[in-house]
C-alpha positions in Angstrom: -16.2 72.7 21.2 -17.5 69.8 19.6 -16.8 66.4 21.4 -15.6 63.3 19.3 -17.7 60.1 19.0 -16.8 56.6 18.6 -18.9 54.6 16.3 -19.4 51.7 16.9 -20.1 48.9 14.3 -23.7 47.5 13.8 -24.5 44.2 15.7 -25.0 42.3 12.7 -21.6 43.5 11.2 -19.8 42.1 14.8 -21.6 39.0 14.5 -20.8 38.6 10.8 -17.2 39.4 12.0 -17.4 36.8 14.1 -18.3 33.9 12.1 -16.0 34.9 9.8 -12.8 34.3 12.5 -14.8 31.3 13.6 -15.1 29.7 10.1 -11.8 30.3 9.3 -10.5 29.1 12.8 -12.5 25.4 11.9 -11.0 26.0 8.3 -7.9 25.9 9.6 -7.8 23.2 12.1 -9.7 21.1 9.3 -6.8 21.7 6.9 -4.1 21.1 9.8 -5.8 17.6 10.5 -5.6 16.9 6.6 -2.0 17.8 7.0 -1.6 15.2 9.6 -3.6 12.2 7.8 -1.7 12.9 4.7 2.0 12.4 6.7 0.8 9.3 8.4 -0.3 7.3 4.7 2.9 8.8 3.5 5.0 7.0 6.6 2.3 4.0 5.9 2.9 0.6 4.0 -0.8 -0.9 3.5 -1.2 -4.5 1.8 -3.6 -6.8 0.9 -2.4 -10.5 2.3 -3.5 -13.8 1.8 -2.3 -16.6 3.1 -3.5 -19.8 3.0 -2.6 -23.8 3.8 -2.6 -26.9 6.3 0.2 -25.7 8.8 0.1 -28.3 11.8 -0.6 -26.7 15.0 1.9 -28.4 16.8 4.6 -28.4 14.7 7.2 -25.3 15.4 8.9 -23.6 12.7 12.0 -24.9 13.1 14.8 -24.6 10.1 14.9 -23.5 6.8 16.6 -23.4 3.5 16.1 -21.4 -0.1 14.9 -23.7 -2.9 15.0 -21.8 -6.4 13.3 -22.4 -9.4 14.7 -22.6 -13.2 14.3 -19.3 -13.9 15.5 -18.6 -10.5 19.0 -20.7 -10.6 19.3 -18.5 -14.3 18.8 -15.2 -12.0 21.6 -16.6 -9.1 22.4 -12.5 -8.3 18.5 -11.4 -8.4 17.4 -13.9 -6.2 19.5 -13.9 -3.4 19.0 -10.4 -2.9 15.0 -11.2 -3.0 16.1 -14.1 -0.4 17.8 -11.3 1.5 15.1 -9.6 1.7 12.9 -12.2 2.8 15.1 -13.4 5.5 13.9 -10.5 8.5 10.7 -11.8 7.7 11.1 -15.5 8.6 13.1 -14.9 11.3 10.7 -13.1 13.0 8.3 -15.8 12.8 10.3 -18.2 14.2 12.7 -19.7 11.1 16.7 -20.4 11.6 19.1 -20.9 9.1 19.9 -24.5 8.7 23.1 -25.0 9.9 26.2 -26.5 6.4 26.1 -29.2 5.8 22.3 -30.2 7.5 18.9 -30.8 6.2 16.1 -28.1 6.9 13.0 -28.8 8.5 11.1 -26.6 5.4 11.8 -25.4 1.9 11.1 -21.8 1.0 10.5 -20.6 -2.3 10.2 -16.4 -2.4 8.9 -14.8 -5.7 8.4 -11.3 -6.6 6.9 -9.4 -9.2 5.3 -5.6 -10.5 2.5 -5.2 -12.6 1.8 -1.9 -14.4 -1.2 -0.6 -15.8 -1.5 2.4 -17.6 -5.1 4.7 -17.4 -6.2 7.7 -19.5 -9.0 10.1 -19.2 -9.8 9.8 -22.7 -10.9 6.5 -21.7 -13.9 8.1 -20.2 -16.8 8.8 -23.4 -17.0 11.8 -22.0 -13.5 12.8 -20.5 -14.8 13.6 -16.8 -12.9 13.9 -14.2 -10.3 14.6 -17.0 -10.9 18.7 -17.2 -11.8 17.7 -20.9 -15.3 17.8 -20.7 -18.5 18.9 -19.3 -22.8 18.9 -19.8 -24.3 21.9 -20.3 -27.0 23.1 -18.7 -30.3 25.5 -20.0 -32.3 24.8 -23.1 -29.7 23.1 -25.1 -29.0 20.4 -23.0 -25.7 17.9 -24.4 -22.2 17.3 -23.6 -19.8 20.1 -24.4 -16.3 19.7 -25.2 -13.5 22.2 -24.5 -9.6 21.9 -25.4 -7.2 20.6 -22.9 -3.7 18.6 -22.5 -3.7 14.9 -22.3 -2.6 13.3 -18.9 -2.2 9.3 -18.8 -1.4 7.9 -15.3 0.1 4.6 -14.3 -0.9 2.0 -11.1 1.9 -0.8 -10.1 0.8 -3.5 -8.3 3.4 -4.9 -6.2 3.6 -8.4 -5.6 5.7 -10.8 -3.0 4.7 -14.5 -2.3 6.2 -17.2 0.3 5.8 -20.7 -0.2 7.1 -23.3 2.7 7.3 -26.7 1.9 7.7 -29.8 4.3 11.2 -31.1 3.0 10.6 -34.3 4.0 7.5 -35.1 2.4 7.8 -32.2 0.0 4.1 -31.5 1.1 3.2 -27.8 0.5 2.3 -26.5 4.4 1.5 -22.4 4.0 1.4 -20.2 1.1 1.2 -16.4 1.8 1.5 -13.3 -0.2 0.9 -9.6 -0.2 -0.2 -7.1 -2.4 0.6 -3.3 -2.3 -1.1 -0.6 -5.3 0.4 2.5 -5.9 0.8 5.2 -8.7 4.7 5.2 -8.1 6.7 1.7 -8.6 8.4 0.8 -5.5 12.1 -0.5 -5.6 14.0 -0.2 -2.5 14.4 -3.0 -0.7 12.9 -2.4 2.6 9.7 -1.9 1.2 10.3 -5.7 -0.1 11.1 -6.6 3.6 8.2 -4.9 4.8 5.8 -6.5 2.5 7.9 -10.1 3.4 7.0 -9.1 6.7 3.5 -8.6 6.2 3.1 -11.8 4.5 4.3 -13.4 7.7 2.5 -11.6 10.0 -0.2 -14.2 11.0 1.7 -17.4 10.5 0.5 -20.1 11.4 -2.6 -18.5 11.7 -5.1 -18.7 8.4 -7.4 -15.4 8.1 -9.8 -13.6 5.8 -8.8 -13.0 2.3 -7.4 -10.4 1.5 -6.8 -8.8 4.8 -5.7 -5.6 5.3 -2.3 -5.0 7.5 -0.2 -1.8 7.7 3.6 -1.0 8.7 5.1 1.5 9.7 7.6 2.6 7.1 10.1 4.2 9.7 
């Protein structure tokens, strides 16, 4: 009676085993960590800010009132919801409301605004990065071109500024803004308190500029 025998697999084929499972193991734990990083930008608001200005260092914040500009006053229903939005903002750095009927200590102006530009691979001589074109290689060395769809792109640029004036002296004391990019415009209006809040983030302080600050968008 013949016995069975168990083959067993060469060494090199267990080892090449082996590094397979092992490269895909790292493989995997590399794509889980992208996974991760990608959900944090997502729940992350990250501006540019500037501030700058001659705020006395021992002089508190004190109270505040709205001034509006022309085009502001023409806007009444626009601007108080930008005022709204503005108002977390200056209350965590120290502002109150000035009481009917009083004068405030400062006058704050808020503006707003969105800038869109619009980019095309075609503005590239030679398309790439646009899956329009390539350079061939060998003998015949040139550019090569190959036929594909079109795809244009848009980046905002959104835009808040503070402005806090001394109301007695009408003296400007700190300016401050903050600027977020992105390829999708932003319109809901806790991203504009975010970014009021970011604005205010080292006041009194002066810093570099621009300075990078993120928030948390939860």
């Amino acid at each position: 009676m013949r016995s069975a025998t168990q083959h067993q697999p060469p060494l090199a084929t267990q080892q090449s085993r082996r590094s397979h499972l092992r490269n895909w193991a790292l493989t995997g734990g590399a794509v889980a960590l992208l996974g991760l990083t990608g959900c944090a930008a997502m729940n992350t608001l990250t501006l540019d800010v500037s501030s700058f200005g001659e705020w006395p260092a021992d002089r508190k914040p004190g109270t505040y009132a709205f001034e509006r500009l022309p085009s502001q006053q023409a806007r009444a229903k626009e601007t108080a919801q930008l005022e709204d939005t503005a108002r977390p903002a200056l209350a965590k750095a120290g502002f109150v409301p000035v009481a009917e009927g009083q004068l405030p200590d400062v006058l704050v102006q808020v503006g707003s605004r969105i800038g869109r530009a619009d980019y095309s691979p075609w503005d590239d001589p030679l398309w790439f990065g646009g899956a329009f074109g390539s350079y061939r290689r060998g003998p015949w060395i040139g550019p090569r071109w190959g036929i594909s769809w079109r795809h244009d792109f848009s980046r905002y640029e959104h835009q808040v500024a503070l402005l806090l004036r001394d109301r007695a002296s009408g003296k400007p004391l700190y300016e401050t803004r903050a600027v977020h990019e992105s390829s999708t415009e932003l319109t809901s209006l806790k991203t504009l308190e975010l970014m009021f809040q970011a604005s205010l983030t080292d006041f009194p302080r002066l810093g570099l500029n621009p300075r990078t600050i993120s928030l948390p968008l939860s």
